[in-house]
C-alpha positions, -999 to +999 in steps of 0.1 A: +485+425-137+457+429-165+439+462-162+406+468-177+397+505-178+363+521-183+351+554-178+322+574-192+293+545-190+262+567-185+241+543-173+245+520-202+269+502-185+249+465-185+256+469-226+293+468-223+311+435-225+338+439-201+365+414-204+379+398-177+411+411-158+425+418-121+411+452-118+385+470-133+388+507-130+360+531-136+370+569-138+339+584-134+299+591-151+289+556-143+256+576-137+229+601-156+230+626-128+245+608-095+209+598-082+211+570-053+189+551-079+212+556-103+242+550-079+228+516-067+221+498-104+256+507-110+270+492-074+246+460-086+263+457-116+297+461-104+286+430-082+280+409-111+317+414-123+344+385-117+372+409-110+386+406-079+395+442-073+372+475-088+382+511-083+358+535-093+363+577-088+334+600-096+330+619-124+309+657-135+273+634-138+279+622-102+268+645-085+255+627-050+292+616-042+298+657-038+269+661-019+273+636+009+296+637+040+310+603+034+310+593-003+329+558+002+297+538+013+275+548-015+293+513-034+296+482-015+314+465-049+345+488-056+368+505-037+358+543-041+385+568-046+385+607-038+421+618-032+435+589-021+455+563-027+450+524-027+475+498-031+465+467-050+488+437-058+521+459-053+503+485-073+502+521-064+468+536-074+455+571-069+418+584-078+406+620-079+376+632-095+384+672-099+382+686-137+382+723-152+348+740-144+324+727-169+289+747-168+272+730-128+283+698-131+300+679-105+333+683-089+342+713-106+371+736-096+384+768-114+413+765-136+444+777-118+455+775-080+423+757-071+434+723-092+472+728-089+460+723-052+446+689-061+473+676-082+498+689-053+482+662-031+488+632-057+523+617-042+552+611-066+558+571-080+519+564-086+515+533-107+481+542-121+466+577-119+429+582-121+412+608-132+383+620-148+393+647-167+423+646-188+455+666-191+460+693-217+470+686-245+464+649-237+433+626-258+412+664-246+404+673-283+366+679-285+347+679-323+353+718-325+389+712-324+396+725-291+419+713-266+406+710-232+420+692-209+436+707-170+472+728-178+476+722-138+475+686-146+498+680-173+519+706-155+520+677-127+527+648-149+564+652-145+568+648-109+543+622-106+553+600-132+523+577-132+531+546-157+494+540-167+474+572-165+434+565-172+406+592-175+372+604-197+351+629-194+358+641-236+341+611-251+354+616-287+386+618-276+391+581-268+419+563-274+460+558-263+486+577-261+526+565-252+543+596-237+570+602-217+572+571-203+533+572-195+504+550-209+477+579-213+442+560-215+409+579-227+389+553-216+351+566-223+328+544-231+303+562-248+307+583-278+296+621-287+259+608-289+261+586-256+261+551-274+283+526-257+303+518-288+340+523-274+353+490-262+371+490-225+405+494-228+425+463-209+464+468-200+484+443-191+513+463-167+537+445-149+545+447-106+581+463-103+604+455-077+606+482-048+635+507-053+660+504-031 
């Protein structure tokens, strides 16, 4: 299956060349600040994409998929992941939006008990984890030289195992990472300054057998 990752698009998302692929994932801050406006030209554009799957999670700039009571009918072109899990072409993918509090953005949650909660919910044996934020230690450099990322995340990693794991959010850390057996994807495209200048990222990862 050839994956082409995205994440950190800011609006500027009709600037990208996207290559073609089987699924398109978007981890999150498609948007400025998560208006339905905002929301909708992104959903339209989605539509103009040949892929035949799309899963897109929220990111901090989203903020109207927080606010409302059902979040997965704001886009009508991808399949919209909060805490969940979607299966795709024998593919196990799970998409969660949560990150370390960062100022009043969106989906914020204390570092700590609050997101080892969130990770605790993410089953073991996911093909592709999504999620906007990334682990510590993990692509989560900013330009000061500090590392950012979630401890509960990386703390996770082990048990979940995820073979391709794609997030954002720390635009100059983009890039890939082999570790562990995981495919680590900083997938923002936008840099420091918010120019779309970071290509998507496409993965070609293979269906495996079920376990016996």
């Amino acid at each position: 299956m050839r994956i082409v990752l995205l994440s950190d698009t800011h609006r500027r998302h009709a600037e990208i060349a996207v290559p073609k692929g089987d699924i398109l994932i978007h981890a999150g801050d498609f948007s400025g600040h998560g208006t339905r406006s905002q929301i909708q030209a992104f959903d339209d554009w989605l539509g103009t994409l040949p892929h035949p799957h799309k899963v897109v999670i929220a990111g901090n700039h989203d903020f109207l998929f927080e606010k409302v009571e059902n979040p997965h009918t704001l886009l009508k072109n991808a399949r919209y992941l909060q805490d969940q899990e979607v299966v795709i072409g024998g593919l196990r993918i799970w998409g969660s939006p949560w990150q370390p509090r960062f100022f009043d953005w969106a989906f914020n949650l204390d570092r700590g008990e609050p997101l080892r909660r969130v990770w605790e919910k993410v089953p073991s044996g996911i093909d592709i984890l999504v999620t906007h934020g990334p682990p510590k230690g993990i692509l989560d450099r900013v330009s000061r030289g500090e590392e950012v990322g979630c401890e509960e995340l990386r703390t996770a990693l082990p048990r979940i195992r995820p073979r391709l794991h794609v997030f954002g959010h720390i635009h100059e850390a983009y890039g890939q990472l082999h570790l562990d057996g995981t495919h680590f994807v900083n997938a923002a495209s936008c840099d420091l300054h918010y120019k779309p200048v970071q290509p998507p990222v496409v993965v070609d990862l293979p269906v495996l057998p079920p376990s016996s």
